[in-house]
N, C-alpha and C positions, 0 to 999 in steps of 0.2 A: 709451450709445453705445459704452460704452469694452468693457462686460460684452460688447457684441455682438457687437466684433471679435475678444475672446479667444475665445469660444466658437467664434466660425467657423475661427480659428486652429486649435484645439483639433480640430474637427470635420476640416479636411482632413487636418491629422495622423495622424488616426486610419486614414482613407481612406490615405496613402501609406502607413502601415507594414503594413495590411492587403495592398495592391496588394505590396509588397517581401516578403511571405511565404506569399504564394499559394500553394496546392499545384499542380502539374500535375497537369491531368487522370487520371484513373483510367486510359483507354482507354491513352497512351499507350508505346508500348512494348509496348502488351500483348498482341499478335500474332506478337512473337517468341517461338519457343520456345530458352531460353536451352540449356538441355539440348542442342539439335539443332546450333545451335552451337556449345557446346564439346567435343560427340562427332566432329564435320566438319574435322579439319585445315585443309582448305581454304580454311571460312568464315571460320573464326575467323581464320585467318592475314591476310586480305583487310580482315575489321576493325583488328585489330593493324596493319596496313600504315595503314589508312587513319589511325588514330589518332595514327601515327608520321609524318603525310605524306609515307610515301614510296609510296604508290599510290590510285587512286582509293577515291571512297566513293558507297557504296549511301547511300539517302536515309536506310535504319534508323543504317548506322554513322557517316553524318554528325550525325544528330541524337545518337546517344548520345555522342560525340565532344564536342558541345558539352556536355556537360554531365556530363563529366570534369572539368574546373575548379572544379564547382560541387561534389561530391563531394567533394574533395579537397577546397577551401576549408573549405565549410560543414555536412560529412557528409550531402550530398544533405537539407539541409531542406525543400524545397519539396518533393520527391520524396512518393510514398507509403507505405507499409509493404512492398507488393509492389512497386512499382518499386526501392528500396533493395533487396530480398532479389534480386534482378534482378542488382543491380550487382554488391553484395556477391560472390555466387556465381561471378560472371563475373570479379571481380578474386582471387578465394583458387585458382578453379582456372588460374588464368597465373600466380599469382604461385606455387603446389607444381607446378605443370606446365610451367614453360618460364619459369624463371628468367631466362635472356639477356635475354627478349623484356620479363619481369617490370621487369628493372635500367633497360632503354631508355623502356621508358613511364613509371618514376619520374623518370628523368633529364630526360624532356621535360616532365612536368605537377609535379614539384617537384625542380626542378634542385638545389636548397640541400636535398634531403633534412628540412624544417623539422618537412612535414605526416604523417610514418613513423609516430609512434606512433598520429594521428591516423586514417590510415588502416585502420593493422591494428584500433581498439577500433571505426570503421565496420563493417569487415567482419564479427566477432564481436559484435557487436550486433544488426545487421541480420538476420545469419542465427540470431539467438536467438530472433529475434520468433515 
């Protein structure tokens, strides 16, 4: 009785750390062209804004917004290979293109500066793939 309980123990274990490192879907994201974006001042700027809460967000720049935190925490692990080079791409060209804007969205998603090396070995990682 006792083997049965450990094992069913064991068994959801498995189930929640699986469920905690899921990847997202393939699809997502993947109708934006990030390119088109960071050629658009205007787009980009609207995301930047949105990121920073200080203007509205399209449903693409809210869901990527969410998952800025996770980036930064955990170098996008759930993410995919193409979603990561997504990001990657989109944070190297803000951060040699408009440094100001660079310094404000560090200061909002790692106000303590912690996650800097962390995120520069993301980006050159990501876009090594």
């Amino acid at each position: 009785m006792a083997r049965a309980g450990l094992l069913l123990c064991l068994a959801l274990s498995v189930i929640v750390i699986t469920e905690a490192v899921e990847k997202y879907e393939e699809g997502r994201f993947a109708h934006i062209n990030v390119d088109e974006v960071l050629g658009n001042q205007r787009i980009l700027g609207s995301f930047i804004k949105c990121f920073l809460d200080e203007g509205p967000c399209t449903a693409d720049a809210r869901d990527m917004k969410k998952l800025l935190p996770e980036v930064i925490d955990s170098k996008c692990e759930r993410c995919t290979d193409n979603q990561k080079k997504m990001m990657a791409k989109a944070m190297k060209h803000v951060k040699e293109n408009q440094p100001g804007d660079w310094e404000r969205l560090t200061n909002k998603y790692d106000p303590d500066h912690t996650k800097t090396e962390d995120v520069d070995k993301f980006i050159s990682d990501a876009l090594a793939m």
